[in-house]
One Martini backbone bead per residue (centre of mass of N, CA, C, O) as a GRO file, in nm:
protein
  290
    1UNK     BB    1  -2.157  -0.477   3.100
    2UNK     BB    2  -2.057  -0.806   3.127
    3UNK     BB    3  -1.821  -0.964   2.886
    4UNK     BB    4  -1.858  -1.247   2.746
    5UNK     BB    5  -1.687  -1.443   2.532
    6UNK     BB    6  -1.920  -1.580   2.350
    7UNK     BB    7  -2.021  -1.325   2.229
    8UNK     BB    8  -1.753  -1.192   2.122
    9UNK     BB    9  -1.725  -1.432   1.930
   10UNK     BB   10  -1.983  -1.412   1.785
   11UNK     BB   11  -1.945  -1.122   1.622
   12UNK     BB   12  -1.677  -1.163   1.517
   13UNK     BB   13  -1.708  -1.447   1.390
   14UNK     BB   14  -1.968  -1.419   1.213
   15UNK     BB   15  -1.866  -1.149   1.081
   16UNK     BB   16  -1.635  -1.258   0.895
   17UNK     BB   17  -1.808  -1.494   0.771
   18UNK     BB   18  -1.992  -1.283   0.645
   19UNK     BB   19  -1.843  -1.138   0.480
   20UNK     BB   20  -1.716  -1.356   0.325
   21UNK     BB   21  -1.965  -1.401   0.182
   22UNK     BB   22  -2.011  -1.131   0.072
   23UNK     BB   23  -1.728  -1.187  -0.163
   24UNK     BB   24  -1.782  -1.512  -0.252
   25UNK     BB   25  -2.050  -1.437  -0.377
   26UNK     BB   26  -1.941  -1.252  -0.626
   27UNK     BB   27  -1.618  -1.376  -0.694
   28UNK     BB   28  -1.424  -1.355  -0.429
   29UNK     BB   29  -1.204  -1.466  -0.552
   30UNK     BB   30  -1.041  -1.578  -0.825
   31UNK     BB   31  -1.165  -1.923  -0.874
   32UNK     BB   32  -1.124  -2.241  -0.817
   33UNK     BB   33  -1.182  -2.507  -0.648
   34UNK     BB   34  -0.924  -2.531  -0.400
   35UNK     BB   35  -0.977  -2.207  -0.362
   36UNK     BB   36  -1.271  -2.217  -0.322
   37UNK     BB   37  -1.277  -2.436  -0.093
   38UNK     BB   38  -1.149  -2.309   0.125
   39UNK     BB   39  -1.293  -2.041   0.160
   40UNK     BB   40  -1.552  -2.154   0.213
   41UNK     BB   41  -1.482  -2.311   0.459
   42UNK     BB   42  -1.384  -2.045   0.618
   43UNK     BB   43  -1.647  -1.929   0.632
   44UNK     BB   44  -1.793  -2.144   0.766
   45UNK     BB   45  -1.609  -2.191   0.995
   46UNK     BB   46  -1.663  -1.909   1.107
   47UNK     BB   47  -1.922  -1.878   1.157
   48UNK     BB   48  -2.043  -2.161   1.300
   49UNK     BB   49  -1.842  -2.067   1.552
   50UNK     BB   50  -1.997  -1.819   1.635
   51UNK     BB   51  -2.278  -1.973   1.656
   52UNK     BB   52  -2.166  -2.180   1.892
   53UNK     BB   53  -2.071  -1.961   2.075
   54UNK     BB   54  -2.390  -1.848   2.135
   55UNK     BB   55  -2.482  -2.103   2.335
   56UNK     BB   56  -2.309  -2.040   2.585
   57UNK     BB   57  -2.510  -1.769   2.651
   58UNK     BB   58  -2.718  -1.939   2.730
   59UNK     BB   59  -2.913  -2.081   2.967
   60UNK     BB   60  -3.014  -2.366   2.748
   61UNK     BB   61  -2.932  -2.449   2.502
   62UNK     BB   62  -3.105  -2.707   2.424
   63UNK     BB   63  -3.305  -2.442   2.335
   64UNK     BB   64  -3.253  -2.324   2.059
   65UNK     BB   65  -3.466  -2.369   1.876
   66UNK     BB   66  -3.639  -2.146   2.037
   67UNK     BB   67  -3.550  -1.922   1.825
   68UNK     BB   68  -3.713  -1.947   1.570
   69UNK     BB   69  -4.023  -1.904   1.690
   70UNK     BB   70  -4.005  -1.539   1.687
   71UNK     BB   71  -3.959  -1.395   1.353
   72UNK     BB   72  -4.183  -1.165   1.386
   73UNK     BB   73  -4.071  -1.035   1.686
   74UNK     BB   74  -3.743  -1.143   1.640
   75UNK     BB   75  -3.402  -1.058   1.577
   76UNK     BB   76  -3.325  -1.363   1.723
   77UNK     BB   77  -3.505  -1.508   1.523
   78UNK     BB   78  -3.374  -1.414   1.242
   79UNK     BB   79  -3.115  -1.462   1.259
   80UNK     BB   80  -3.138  -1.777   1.288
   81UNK     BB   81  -3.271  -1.812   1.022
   82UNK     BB   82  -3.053  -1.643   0.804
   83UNK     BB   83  -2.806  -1.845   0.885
   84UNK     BB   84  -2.919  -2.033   0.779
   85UNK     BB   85  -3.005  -1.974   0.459
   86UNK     BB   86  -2.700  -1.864   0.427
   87UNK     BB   87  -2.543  -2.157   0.430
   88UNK     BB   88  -2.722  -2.306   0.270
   89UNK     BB   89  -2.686  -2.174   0.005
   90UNK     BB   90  -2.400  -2.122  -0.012
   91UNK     BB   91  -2.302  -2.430   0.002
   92UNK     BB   92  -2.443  -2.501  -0.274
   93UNK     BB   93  -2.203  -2.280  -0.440
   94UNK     BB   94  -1.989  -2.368  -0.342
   95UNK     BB   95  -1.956  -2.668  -0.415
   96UNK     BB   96  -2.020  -2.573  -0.712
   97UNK     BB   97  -1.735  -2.407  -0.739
   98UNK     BB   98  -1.556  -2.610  -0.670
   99UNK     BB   99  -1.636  -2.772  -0.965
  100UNK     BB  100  -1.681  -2.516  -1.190
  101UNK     BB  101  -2.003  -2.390  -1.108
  102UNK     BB  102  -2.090  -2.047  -1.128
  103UNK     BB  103  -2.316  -1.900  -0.971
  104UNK     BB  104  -2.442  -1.586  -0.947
  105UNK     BB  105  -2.734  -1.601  -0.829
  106UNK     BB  106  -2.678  -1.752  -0.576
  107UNK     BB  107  -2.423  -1.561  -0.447
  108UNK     BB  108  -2.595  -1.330  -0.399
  109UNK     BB  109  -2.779  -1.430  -0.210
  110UNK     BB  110  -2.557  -1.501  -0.026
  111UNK     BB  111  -2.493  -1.195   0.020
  112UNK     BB  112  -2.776  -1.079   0.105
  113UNK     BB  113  -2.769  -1.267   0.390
  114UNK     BB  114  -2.508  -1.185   0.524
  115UNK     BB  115  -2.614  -0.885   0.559
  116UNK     BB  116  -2.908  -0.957   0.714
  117UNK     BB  117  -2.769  -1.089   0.947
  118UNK     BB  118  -2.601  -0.881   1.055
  119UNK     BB  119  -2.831  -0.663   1.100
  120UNK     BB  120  -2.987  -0.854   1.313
  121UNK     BB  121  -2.740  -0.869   1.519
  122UNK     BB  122  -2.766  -0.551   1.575
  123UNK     BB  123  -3.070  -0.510   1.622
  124UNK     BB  124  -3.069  -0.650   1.916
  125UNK     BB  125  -2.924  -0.403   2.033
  126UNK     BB  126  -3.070  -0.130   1.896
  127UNK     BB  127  -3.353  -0.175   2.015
  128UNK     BB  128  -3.242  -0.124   2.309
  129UNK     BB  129  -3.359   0.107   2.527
  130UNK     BB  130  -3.190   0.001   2.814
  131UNK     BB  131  -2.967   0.084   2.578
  132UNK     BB  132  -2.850   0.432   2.456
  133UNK     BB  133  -2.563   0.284   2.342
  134UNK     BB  134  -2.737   0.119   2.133
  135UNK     BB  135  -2.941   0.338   2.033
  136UNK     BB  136  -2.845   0.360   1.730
  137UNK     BB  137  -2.730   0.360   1.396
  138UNK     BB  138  -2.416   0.265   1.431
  139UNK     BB  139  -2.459  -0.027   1.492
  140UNK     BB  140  -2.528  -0.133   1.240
  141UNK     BB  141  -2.283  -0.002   1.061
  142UNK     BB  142  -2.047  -0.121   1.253
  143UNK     BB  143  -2.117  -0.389   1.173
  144UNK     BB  144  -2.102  -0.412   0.858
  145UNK     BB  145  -1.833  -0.262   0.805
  146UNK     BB  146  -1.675  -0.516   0.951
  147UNK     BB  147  -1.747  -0.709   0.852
  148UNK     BB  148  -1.654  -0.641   0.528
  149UNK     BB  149  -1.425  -0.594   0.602
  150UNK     BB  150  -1.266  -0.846   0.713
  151UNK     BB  151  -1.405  -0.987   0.438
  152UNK     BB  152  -1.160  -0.835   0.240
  153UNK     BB  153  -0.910  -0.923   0.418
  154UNK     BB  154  -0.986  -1.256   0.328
  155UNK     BB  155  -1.050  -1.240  -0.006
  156UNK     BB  156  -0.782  -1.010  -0.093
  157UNK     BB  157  -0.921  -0.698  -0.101
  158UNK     BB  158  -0.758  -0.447  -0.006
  159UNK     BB  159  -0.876  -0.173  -0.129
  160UNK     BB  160  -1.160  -0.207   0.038
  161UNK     BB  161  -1.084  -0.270   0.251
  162UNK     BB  162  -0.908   0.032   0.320
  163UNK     BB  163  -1.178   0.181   0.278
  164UNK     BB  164  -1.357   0.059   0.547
  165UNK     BB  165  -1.126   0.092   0.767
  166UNK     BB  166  -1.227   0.388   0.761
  167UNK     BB  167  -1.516   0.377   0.815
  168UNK     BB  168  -1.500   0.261   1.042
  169UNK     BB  169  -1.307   0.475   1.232
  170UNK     BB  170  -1.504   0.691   1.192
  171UNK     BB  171  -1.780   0.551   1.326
  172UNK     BB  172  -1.669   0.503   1.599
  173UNK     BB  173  -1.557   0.755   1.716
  174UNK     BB  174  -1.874   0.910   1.667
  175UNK     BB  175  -1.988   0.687   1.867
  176UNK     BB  176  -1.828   0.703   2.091
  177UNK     BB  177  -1.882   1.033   2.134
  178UNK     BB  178  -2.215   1.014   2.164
  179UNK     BB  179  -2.274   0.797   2.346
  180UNK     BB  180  -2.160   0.928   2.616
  181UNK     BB  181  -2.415   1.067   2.638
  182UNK     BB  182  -2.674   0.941   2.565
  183UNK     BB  183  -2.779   0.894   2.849
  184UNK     BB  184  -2.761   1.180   2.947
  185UNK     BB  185  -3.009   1.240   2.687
  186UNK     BB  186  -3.216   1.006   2.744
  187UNK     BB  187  -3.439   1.087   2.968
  188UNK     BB  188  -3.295   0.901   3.221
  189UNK     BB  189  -3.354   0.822   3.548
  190UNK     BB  190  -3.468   0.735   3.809
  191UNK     BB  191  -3.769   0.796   3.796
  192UNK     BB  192  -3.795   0.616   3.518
  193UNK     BB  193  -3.684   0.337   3.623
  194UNK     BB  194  -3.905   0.286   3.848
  195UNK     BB  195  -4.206   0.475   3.834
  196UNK     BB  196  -4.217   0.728   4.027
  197UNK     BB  197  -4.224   1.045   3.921
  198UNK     BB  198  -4.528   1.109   4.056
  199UNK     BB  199  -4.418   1.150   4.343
  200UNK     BB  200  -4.159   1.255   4.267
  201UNK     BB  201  -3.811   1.254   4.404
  202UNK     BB  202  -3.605   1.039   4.392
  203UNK     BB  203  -3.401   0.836   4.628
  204UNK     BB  204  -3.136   0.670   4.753
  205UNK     BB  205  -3.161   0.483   5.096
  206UNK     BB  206  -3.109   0.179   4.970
  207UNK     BB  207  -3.008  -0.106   4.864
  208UNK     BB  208  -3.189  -0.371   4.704
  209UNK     BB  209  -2.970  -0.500   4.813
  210UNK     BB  210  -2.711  -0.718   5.013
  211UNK     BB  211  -2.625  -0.859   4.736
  212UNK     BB  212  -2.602  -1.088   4.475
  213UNK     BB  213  -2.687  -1.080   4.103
  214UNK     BB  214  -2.734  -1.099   3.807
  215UNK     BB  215  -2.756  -0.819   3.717
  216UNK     BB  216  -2.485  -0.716   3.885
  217UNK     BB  217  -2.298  -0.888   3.716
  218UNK     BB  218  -2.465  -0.863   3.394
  219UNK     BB  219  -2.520  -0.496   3.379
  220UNK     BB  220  -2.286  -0.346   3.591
  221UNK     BB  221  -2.026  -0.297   3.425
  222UNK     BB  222  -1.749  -0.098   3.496
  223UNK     BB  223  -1.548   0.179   3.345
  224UNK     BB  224  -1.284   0.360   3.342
  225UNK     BB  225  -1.218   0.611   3.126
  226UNK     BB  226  -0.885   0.568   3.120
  227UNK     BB  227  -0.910   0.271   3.019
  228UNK     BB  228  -1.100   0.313   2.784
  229UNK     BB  229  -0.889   0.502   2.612
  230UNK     BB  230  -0.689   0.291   2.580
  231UNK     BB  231  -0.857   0.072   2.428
  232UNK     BB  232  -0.940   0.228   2.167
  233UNK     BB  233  -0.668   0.272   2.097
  234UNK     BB  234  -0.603  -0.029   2.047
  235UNK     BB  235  -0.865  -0.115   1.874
  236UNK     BB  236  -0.809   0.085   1.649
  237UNK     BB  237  -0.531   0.062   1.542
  238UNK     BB  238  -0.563  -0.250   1.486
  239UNK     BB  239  -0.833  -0.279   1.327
  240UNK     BB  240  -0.723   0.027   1.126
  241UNK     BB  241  -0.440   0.126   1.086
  242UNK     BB  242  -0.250  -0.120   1.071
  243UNK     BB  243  -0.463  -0.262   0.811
  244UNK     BB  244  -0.378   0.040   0.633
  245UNK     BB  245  -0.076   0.061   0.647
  246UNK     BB  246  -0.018  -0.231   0.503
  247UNK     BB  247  -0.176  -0.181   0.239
  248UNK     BB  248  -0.010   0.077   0.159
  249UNK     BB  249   0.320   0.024   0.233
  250UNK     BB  250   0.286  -0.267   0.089
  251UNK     BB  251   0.325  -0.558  -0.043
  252UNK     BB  252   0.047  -0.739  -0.137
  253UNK     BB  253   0.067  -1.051   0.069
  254UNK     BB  254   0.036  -1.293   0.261
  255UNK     BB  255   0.152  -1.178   0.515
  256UNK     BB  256   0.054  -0.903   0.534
  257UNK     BB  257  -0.199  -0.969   0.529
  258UNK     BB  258  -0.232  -1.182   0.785
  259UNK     BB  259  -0.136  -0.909   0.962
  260UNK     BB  260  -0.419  -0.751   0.907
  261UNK     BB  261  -0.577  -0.953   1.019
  262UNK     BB  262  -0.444  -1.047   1.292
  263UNK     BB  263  -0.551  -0.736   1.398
  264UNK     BB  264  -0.872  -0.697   1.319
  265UNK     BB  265  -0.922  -0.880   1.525
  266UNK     BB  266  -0.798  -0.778   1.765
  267UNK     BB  267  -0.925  -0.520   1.766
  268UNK     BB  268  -1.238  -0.631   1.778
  269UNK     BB  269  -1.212  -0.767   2.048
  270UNK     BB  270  -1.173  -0.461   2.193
  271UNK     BB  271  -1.461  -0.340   2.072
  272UNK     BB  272  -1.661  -0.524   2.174
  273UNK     BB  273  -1.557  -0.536   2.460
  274UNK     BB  274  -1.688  -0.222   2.491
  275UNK     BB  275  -1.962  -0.251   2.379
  276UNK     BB  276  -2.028  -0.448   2.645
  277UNK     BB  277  -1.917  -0.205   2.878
  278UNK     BB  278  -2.038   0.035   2.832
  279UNK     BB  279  -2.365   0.007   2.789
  280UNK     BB  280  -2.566   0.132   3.072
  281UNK     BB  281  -2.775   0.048   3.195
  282UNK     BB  282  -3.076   0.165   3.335
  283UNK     BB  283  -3.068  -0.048   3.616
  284UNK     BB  284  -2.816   0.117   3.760
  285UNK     BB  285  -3.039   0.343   3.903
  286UNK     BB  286  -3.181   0.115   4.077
  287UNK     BB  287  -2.856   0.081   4.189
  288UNK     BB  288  -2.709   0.357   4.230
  289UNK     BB  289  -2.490   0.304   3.930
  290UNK     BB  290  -2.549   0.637   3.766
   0.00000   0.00000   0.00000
């Protein structure tokens, strides 16, 4: 798929706002006042900026409110319920915590909120049938891994922080060695992608259009191999290695913190970046592009 920016802002920046909410839900970092005020307002604006740069990816922003009204049956409908009452619940505790009275059940529910709101917003990509690199258990948990990781390292939680992005990097590694198979071996054909199979094998003898179309622009956009390889590894390294490096080599002060913040997330952006483009769209079949 052909990554558009607002995507991946909403993943990576809602992923660490949510993590951060399930840090601070806890009671971590330990402080009120203005230490609690400001991590609460962090994580709130990290959130609230992921969440507002999702309406840009939207076909008619304007219409956003029906995000909320298929939850019975849509996980971004899902999301979209339980983003506002993780804000809600949260910013109640916060601004409580802010004044020295820190409600632990309170903390519990908006920590337990923002971990199943990130959950929802994996779920939109792994039900999808359509994209058999985005249907595996992978998804969610490295969706989870992430927001976890990311929001320990804004905590300032090393010694957890540094045991998630092992975890993180090991997640990620699996999921790209299996996925790059996963096309292949889950037994989408043009056959099957077109609904002609029971007429023979079919072949594309013309392609279906002579233009540009949505699908062609929004679908199937393609990485070469060489180059996935490369970015794998700029932000594998990024998001996991330089800061596990920096939290076990050095004394945690602000600055390290800082720089391993700032590593994590610019990996994070590379690593998003390849799970929408990479993504395979089933579709490609159909325009003889798999």
């Amino acid at each position: 798929m052909h990554p558009a920016p607002s995507i991946i802002a909403f993943t990576v920046l809602s992923g660490l706002g949510f993590g951060l909410i399930f840090w601070l839900g806890l009671g971590f970092p330990y402080g009120d006042g203005w230490i609690a005020a400001t991590f609460c307002a962090l994580a709130i604006g990290l959130t609230s900026a992921g969440l507002l740069s999702s309406l840009a990816h939207l076909g008619q922003p304007t219409r956003f409110l029906k995000a909320f009204s298929q939850w019975r049956s849509s996980w971004l409908s899902r999301e979209a319920v339980l983003a506002v009452a993780t804000l809600a619940t949260f910013g109640v505790y916060g601004a409580l915590w802010s004044t020295g009275i820190r409600v632990t059940p309170l903390g519990m529910i908006a920590s337990i909120l923002a971990l199943v709101t990130v959950h929802c917003t994996a779920m939109i990509y792994a039900q999808m049938r359509s994209v058999p690199r985005w249907r595996s258990p992978f998804t969610p948990a490295i969706f989870l891994i992430s927001a976890l990781a990311g929001g320990a390292l804004l905590a300032g939680q090393g010694v957890a922080a540094a045991w998630l992005l092992v975890a993180l990097a090991a997640a990620q590694i699996a999921d790209w060695l299996l996925g790059d198979r996963r096309l292949a071996t889950s037994g989408t054909t043009l056959a099957t992608a077109t609904g002609l199979g029971a007429f023979g094998t079919p072949r594309l003898l013309e392609p279906p259009h002579t233009g540009g179309n949505y699908l062609l622009r929004e679908m199937l956009h393609v990485v070469c191999r060489a180059h996935a390889r490369k970015l794998r590894l700029i932000g594998l390294a990024l998001a996991a290695l330089v800061p596990v490096g920096l939290l076990t080599a050095l004394p945690v002060g602000h600055t390290v913190a800082g720089v391993a913040v700032l590593s994590h997330v610019s990996g994070m952006i590379v690593i998003r970046w390849l799970f929408f483009a990479q993504a395979e769209h089933v579709v490609g079949f159909y325009y003889g592009r798999r």
